[in-house]
C-alpha positions as CSV (number, residue, x, y, z in Angstrom):
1,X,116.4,94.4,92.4
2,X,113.7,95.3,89.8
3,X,110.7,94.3,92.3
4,X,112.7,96.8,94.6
5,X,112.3,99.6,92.0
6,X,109.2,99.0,90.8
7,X,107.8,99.1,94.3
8,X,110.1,102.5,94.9
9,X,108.2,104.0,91.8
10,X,105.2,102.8,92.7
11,X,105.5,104.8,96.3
12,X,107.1,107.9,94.6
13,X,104.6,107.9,91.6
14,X,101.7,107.5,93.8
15,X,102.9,110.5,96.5
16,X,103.3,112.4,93.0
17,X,99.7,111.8,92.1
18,X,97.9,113.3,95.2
19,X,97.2,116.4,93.0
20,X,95.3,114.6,89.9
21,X,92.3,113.8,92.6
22,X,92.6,117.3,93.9
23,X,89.8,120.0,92.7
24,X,92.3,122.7,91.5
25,X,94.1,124.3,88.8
26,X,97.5,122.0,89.7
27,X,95.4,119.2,90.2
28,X,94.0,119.6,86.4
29,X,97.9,119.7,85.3
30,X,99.1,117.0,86.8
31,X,95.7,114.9,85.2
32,X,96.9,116.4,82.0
33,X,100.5,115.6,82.3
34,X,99.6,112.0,83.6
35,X,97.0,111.3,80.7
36,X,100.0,112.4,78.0
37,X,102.5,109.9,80.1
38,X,100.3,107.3,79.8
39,X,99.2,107.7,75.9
40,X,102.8,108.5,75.2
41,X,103.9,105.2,76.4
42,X,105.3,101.9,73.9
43,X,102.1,100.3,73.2
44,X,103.4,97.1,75.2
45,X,104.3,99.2,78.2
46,X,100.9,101.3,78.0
47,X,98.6,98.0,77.7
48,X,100.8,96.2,80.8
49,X,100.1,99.7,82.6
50,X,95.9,99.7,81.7
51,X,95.8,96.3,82.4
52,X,97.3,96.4,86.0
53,X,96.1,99.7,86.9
54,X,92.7,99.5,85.5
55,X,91.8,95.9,85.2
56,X,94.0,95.2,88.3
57,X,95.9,91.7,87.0
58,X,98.7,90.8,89.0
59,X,101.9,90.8,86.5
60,X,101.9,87.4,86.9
61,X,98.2,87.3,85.0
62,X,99.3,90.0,82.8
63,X,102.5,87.8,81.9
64,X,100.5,85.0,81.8
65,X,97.6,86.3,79.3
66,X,99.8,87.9,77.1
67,X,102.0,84.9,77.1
68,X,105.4,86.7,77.9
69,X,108.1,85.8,80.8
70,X,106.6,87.3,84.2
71,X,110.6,89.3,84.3
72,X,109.7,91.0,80.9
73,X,106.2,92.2,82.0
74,X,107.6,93.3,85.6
75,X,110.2,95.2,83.4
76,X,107.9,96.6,80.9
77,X,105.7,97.7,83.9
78,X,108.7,99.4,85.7
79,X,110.0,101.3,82.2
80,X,106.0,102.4,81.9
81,X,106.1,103.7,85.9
82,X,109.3,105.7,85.6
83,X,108.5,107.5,82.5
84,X,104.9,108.5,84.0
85,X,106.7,109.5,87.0
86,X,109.2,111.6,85.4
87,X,106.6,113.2,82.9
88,X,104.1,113.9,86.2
89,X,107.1,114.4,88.2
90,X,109.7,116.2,86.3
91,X,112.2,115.8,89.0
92,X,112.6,111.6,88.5
């Protein structure tokens, strides 16, 4: 069930995040609103978060290098998602 929702998230947040690559006004909002999300996140959540979506580990490395069960860091990762997509997102 949690793989389920993190993948839903990943679909919705990802649809919601068209704008930040877009050259306009809303596109500059939503880049703002995503940055706060991110720094506004737990520090666990936000380093799972860099460290998949910047370094791209899988959350089995991730779980691995930071030594926690793989269920906590798929959690952790799917908290991180759902509040970036409802700050970017407001509808979530």
């Amino acid at each position: 069930m949690l793989r389920s929702l993190v993948r839903a998230l990943r679909a919705r947040l990802g649809t919601a995040l068209t704008a930040v690559s877009a050259p306009s006004d809303e596109g500059d909002a939503t880049r703002s609103r995503y940055r706060r999300a991110v720094s506004a996140l737990p520090a666990r959540q936000r380093e799972i978060f860099r460290l998949h979506r910047i370094d791209g580990l899988t959350l089995a490395e991730i779980a691995q290098r930071l030594d926690m069960p793989s269920s906590d860091v798929e959690r952790e990762f799917a908290a991180a998602l759902l509040a970036i997509a409802r700050t970017v997102e407001p509808r979530f």
